[in-house]
C-alpha positions in Angstrom: -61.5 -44.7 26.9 -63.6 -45.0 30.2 -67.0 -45.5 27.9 -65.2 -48.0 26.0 -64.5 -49.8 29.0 -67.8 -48.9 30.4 -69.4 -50.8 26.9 -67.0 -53.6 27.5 -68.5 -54.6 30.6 -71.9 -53.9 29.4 -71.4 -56.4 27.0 -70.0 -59.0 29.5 -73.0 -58.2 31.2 -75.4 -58.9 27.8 -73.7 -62.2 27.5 -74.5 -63.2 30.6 -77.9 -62.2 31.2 -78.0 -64.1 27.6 -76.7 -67.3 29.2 -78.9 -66.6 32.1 -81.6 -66.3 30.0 -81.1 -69.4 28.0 -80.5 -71.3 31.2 -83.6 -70.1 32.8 -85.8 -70.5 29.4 -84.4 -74.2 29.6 -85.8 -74.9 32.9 -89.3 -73.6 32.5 -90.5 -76.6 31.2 -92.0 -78.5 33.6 -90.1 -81.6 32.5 -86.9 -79.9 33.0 -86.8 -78.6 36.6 -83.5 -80.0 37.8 -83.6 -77.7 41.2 -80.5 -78.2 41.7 -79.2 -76.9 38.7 -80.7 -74.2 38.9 -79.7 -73.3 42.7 -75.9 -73.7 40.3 -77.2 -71.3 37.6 -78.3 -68.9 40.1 -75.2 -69.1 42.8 -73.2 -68.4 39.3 -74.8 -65.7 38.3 -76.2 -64.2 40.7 -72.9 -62.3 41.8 -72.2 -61.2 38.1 -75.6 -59.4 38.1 -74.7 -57.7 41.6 -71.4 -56.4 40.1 -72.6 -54.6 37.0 -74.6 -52.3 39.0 -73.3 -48.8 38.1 -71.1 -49.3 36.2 -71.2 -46.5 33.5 -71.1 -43.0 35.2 -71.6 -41.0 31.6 -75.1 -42.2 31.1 -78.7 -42.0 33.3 -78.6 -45.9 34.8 -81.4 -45.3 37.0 -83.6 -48.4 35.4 -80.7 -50.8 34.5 -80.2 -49.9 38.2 -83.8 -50.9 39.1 -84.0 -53.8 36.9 -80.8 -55.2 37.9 -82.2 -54.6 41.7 -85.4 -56.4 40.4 -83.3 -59.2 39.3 -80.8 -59.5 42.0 -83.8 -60.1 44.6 -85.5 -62.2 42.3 -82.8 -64.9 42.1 -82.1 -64.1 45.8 -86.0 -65.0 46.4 -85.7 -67.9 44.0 -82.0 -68.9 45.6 -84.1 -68.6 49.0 -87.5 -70.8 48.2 -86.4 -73.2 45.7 -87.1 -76.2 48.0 -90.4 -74.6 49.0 -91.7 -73.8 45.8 -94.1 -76.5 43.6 -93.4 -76.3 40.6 -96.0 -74.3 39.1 -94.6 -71.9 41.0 -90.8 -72.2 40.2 -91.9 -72.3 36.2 -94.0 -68.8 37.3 -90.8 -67.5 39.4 -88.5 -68.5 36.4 -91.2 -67.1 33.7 -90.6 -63.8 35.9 -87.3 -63.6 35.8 -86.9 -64.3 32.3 -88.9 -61.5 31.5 -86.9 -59.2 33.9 -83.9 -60.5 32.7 -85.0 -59.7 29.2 -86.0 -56.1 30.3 -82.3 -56.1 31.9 -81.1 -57.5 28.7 -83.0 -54.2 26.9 -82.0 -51.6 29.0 -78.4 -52.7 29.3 -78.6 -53.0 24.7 -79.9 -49.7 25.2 -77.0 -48.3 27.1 -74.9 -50.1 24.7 -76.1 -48.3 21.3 -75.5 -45.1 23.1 -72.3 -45.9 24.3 -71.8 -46.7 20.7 -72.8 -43.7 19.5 -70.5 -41.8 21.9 -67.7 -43.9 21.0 -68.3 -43.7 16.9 -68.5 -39.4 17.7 -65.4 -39.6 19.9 -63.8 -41.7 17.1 -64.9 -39.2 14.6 -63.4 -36.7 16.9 -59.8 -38.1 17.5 -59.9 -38.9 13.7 -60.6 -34.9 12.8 -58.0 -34.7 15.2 -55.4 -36.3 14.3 -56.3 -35.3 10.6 -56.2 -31.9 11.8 -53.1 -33.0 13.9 -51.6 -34.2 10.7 -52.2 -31.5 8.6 -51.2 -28.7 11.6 -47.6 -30.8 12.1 -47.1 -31.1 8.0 -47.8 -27.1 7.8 -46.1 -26.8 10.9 -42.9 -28.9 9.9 -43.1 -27.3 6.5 -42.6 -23.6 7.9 -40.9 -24.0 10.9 -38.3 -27.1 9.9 -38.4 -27.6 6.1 -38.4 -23.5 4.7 -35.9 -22.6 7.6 -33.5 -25.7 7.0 -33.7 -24.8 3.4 -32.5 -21.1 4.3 -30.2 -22.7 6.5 -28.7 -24.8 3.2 -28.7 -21.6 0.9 -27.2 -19.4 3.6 -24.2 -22.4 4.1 -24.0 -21.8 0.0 -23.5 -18.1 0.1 -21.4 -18.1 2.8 -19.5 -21.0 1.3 -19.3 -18.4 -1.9 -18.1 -15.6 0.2 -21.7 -13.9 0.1 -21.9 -13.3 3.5 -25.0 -10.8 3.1 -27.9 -12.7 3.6 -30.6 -13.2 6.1 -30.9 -15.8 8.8 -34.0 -16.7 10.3 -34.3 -15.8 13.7 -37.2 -18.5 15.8 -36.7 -19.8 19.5 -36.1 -23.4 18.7 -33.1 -25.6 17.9 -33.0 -24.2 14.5 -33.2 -20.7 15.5 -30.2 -21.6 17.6 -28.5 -23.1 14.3 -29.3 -20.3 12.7 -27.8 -18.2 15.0 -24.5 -19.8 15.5 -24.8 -20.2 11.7 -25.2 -16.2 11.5 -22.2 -15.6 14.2 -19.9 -17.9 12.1 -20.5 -16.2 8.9 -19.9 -12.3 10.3 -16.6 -14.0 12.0 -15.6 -15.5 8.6 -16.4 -12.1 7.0 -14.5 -10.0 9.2 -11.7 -12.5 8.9 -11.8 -12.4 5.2 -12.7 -8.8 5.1 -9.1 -8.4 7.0 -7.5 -10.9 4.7 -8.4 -9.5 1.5 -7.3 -5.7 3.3 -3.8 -7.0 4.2 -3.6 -8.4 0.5 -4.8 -5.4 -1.0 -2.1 -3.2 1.4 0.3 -6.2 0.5 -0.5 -5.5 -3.5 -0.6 -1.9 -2.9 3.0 -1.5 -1.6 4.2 -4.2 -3.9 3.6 -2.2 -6.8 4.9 1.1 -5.3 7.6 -0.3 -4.3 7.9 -1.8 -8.4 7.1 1.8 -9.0 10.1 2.9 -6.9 12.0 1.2 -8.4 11.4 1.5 -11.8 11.9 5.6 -10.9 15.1 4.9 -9.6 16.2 2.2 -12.2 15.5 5.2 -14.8 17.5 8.2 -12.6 20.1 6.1 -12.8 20.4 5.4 -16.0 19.4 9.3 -16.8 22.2 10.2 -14.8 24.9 7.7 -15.9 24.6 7.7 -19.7 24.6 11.1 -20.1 26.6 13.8 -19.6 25.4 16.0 -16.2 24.3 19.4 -17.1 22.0 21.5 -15.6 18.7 20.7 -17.5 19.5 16.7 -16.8 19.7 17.3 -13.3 16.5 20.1 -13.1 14.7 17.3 -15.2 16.0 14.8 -12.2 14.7 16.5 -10.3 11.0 17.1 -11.6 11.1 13.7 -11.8 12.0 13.2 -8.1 9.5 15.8 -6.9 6.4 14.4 -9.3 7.4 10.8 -7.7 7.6 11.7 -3.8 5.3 14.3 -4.1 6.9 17.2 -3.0 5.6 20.9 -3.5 9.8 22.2 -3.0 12.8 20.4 -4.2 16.2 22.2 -5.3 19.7 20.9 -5.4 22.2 22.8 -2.8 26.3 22.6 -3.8 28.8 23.8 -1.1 30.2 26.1 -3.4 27.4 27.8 -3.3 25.7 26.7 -6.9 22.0 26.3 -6.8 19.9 24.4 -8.6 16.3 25.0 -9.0 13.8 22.6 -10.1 10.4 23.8 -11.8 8.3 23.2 -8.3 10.5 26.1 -6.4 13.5 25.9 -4.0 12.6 25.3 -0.4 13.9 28.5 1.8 16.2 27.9 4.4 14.3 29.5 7.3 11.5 27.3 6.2 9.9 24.9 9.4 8.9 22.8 7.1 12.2 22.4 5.3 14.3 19.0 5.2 17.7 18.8 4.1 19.7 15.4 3.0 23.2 15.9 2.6 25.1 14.2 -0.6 28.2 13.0 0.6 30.8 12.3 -1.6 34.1 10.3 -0.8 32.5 11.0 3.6 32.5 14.8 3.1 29.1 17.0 2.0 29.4 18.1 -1.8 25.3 19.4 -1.4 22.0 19.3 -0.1 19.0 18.1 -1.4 16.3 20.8 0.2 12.8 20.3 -0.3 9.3 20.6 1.5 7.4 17.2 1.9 3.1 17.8 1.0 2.1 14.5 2.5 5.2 13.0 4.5 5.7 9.1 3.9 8.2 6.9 4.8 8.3 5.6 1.5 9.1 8.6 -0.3 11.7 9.8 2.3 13.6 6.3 1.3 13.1 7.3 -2.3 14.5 10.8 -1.9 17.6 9.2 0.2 18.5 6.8 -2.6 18.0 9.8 -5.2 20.3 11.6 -3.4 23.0 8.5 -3.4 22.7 8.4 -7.1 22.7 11.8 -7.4 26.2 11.9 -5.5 27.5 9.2 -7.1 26.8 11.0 -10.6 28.2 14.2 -9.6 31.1 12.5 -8.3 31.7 10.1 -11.7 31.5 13.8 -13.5 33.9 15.7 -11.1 36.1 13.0 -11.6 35.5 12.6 -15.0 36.2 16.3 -15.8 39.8 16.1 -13.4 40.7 13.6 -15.2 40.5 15.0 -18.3 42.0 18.1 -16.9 45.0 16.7 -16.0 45.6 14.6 -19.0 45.4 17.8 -20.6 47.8 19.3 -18.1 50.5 16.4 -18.4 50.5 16.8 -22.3 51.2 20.6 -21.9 53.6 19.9 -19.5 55.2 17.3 -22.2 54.9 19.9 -24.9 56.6 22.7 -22.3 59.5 20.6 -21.3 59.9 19.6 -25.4 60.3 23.4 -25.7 62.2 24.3 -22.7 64.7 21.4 -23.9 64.9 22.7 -27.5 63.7 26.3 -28.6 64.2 27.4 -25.3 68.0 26.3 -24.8 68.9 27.7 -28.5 67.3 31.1 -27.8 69.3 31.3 -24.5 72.8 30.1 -26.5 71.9 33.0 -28.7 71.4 35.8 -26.4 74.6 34.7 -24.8 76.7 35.1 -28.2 74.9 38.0 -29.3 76.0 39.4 -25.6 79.8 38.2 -26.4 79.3 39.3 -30.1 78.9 43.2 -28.2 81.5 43.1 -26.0 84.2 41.5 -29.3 82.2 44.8 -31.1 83.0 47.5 -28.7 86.7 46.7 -28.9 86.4 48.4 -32.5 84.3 51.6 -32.6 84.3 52.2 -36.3 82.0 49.0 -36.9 79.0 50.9 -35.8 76.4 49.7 -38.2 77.5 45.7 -37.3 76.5 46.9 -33.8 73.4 48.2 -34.0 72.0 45.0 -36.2 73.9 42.9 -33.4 71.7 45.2 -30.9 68.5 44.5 -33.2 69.0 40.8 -32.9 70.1 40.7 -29.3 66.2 42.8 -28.8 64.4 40.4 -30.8 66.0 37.1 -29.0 65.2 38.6 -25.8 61.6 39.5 -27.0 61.6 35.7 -28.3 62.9 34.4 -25.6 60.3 36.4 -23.2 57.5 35.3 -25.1 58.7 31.6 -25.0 59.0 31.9 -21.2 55.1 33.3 -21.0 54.0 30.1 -23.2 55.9 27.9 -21.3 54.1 29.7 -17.7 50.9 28.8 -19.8 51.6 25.2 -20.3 52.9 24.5 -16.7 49.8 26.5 -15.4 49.1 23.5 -12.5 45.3 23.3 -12.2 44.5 20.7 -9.4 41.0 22.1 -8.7 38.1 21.3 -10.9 35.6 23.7 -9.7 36.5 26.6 -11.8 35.7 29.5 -9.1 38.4 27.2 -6.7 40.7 26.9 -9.6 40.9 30.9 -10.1 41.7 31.5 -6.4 44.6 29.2 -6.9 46.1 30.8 -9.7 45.0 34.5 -8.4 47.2 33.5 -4.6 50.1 32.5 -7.5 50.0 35.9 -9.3 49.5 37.8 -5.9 53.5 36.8 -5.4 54.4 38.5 -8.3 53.2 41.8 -8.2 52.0 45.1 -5.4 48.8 45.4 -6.8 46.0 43.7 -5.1 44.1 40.6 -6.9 40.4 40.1 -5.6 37.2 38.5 -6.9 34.5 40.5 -7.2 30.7 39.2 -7.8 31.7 35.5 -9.0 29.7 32.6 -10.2 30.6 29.3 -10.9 27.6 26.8 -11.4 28.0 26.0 -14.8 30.0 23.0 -16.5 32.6 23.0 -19.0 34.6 20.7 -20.7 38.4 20.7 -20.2 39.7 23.0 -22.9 36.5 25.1 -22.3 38.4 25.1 -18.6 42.0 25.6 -19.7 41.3 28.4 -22.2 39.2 30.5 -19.7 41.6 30.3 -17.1 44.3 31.4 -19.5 42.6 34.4 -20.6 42.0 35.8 -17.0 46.1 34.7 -16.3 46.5 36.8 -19.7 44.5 39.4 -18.7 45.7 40.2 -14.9 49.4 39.5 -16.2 48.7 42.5 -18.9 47.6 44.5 -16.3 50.5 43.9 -13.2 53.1 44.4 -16.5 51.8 47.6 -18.5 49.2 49.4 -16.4 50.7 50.3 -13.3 48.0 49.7 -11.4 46.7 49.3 -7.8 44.2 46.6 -8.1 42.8 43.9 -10.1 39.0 42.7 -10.2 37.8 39.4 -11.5 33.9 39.1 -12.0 32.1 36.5 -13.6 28.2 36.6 -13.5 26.0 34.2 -15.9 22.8 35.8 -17.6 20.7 33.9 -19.4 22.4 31.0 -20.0 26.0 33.1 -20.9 28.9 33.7 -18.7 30.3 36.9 -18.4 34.1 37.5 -17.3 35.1 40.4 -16.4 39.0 41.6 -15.9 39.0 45.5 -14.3 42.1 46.9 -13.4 42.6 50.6 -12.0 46.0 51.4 -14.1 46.6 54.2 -16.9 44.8 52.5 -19.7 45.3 50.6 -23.2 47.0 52.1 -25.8 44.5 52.3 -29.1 46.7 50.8 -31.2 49.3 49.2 -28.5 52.5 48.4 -29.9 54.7 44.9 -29.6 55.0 45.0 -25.8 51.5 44.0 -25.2 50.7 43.0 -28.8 51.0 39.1 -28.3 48.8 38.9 -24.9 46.2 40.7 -26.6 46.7 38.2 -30.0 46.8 35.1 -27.5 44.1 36.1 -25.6 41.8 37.1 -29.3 42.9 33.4 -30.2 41.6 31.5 -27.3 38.2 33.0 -27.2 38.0 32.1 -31.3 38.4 28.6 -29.9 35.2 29.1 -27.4 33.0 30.9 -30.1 32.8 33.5 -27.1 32.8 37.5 -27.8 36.5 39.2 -26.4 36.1 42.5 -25.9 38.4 45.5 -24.4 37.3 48.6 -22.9 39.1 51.8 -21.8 37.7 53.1 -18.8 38.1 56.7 -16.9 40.2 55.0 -14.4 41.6 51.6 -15.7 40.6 48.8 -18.4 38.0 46.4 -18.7 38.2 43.1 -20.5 35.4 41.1 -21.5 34.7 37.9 -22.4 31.2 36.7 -23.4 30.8 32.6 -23.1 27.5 30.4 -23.8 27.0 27.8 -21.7 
């Protein structure tokens, strides 16, 4: 910039030595010296030459220096002796100084060219440059503003697709900055969906095990309520139940001391580990549920309470069920006994009463002594009749109001304890098995039969009842400590023993009587 000024004024300068030089070569004809014109020219110029001197500081000026020195005091001499001078000499002085101001004109071309030159390479230069500037800021804005904006736009894609691994460029400008809020922004959104997608998953997760829960239950309870509750519907429970909740120990507990196994094990009582849910039935305990948790869960302990609801609740609909029918079988015996009490049991009773009047009219006359003894004959056989008709009425009116059959035995045992010395006691006894109401009513006549055989005919001191179950079969056992059974016993006992034959026909069970050294032993052999 300074030697484009510097050239500038170097060519104000040219122009006016040029005009100087015109005007002198005008006024060296010796026709044409107007002095005072030329005292104009040179008060004019003569300060313009003066003030070019060094003026370019880049280049050696030493002669323009001189010349313009050479030319300053030769208008100052001119300036100074133009009145003095002939004119001969003036056209000499201004010959002079045309040729200096040529010379002048020359150097100061001179300087020019080179300034020129210096400009034309300096223009060359700050062309290269700003080519080079160009092509530095295209590369420049290519990789540092174009590529990472475009990452920037494919990263805002990703994320926006919930790709969230990619790589941001990290650089210490605005963009990096971008970048790096971008980057920030994307591993908050991940985490945030990350944690939303978790709490749908759980949300899933629970939703179909609580379906699953469900669906277990839905199918328990219809197990239980559509089918009659025996032992291998409620082991199969619960397998079921401990396969659900996964538990390694689950059996079923009944207050009268029935156990129920399933196929995992029962848990032991002295277990630490051991939990215990009561089934209550009508606000009282009818069991427990014991079992042994692998992985305790909340889940599965509400599963195992709501088992245990429907487990009550189908225990209770079959207790009930089986009283029910128990008593409707008791009313129609009692119907039946009263029929007979009102009917056979009246005329039997009006016959033993004339057959007693019959004796008495008989004595009177003691030559009719065959007439008496058939009299006597049929007074025996009323009697007998009438004995045996007193027994089957005792069987109908036989009150059961306990359906548990162990409970139901103590009852009738503390009935027949009032009728005789010898003592009545249960021995080893088992009741966890189910039967249906006749099943019920024939096995508790047969140990009634049995024990009131033995307080009538075997003088004896005491009675044991037994009943043990082995391998699916129950075994009752009637022991008494008396004088024995006749081998062939005659019409006292005859009838129990028939009775008793008959009702075990009617449970496809084996009846069996044994003479033992001290006492008898009858047994009866029922499948489950």
């Amino acid at each position: 910039m300074t030697t484009s000024q510097s050239q500038s004024s170097n060519d104000d300068a040219i122009k006016s030595l040029t005009t100087l030089r015109y005007e002198t070569e005008s006024f060296i004809s010796p026709n044409r010296l107007d002095r005072q014109k030329i005292q104009l020219i040179i008060n004019e110029y003569s300060p313009l030459v003066a003030n070019q001197l060094l003026q370019n500081k880049f280049f050696d000026v030493n002669q323009i220096h001189e010349a313009n020195i050479e030319l300053r005091f030769e208008l100052i001499a001119i300036q100074q002796q133009l009145d003095q001078l002939s004119d001969e000499e003036l056209t000499l002085k201004l010959t002079h100084l045309k040729e200096s101001i040529e010379f002048t004109i020359t150097q100061y071309q001179a300087l020019v060219e080179k300034e020129s030159s210096v400009i034309f390479v300096s223009q060359m230069i700050m062309f290269s440059f700003m080519v080079l500037s160009a092509i530095f800021l295209l590369f420049y804005c290519r990789r540092c503003i174009v590529t990472p904006l475009n990452k920037l736009e494919e990263n805002v894609y990703s994320i926006s697709n919930h790709h969230f691994n990619v790589d941001f460029i990290e650089t210490s400008n605005e963009i990096g900055f971008l970048s790096t809020g971008l980057k920030s922004m994307s591993e908050e959104l991940e985490s945030l969906i990350t944690a939303m997608q978790k709490k749908v998953f759980d949300k899933k997760t629970e939703l179909e095990t609580a379906n699953e829960s469900i669906q277990f239950l839905f199918t328990i309870s219809q197990t239980l309520s559509t089918v009659k509750l025996t032992h291998p519907i409620i082991i199969e429970a619960l397998n079921a139940l401990a396969k659900q909740t996964n538990l390694s120990k689950l059996c079923l507990e009944l207050v009268n001391g029935v156990e129920i196994d399933s196929d995992y094990g029962c848990a032991t009582k002295n277990n630490q580990n051991n939990k215990r849910i009561p089934i209550m039935i009508n606000g009282e305990p009818f069991g427990y549920l014991n079992y042994i948790q692998a992985t305790p869960m909340a889940e599965n302990t509400s599963i195992i309470v709501s088992f245990s609801s429907l487990l009550a609740r189908a225990l209770y609909q079959e207790e009930y069920s089986l009283q029910e029918q128990k008593l409707l079988l008791m009313d129609e015996r009692g119907v039946i006994a009263r029929e007979l009490h009102d009917s056979i049991a009246q005329a039997l009773s009006f016959l033993k009463i004339q057959c007693t009047v019959l004796n008495r009219q008989i004595d009177a006359d003691s030559e009719k002594t065959a007439v008496k003894n058939s009299v006597s004959n049929i007074e025996e056989a009323v009697s007998d009749a009438y004995v045996q008709l007193r027994s089957l009425l005792s069987t109908f009116r036989l009150n059961i109001s306990e359906s548990d059959f162990k409970e139901a035995v103590l009852v009738m045992i503390s009935q027949l304890q009032k009728q005789t010395t010898a003592k009545i006691q249960l021995g080893e006894f088992e009741s966890n098995f189910q039967t249906h109401a006749n099943q019920h009513i024939h096995l508790l006549q047969i140990i009634r039969e049995a024990m009131i055989n033995a307080m009538k005919h075997a003088n004896c001191s005491n009675i044991i009842v037994n009943c043990v179950i082995i391998d699916q079969k129950v075994i009752i056992t009637i022991t008494d400590d008396g004088i024995g059974i006749k081998e062939k016993p005659g019409k006292d006992n005859h009838y129990g023993i028939e009775i008793m034959n008959q009702r075990a026909a009617e449970l496809n069970a084996k009846f069996e009587i044994t003479n033992l050294p001290l006492g008898t032993e009858i047994k009866l052999i029922f499948e489950i």
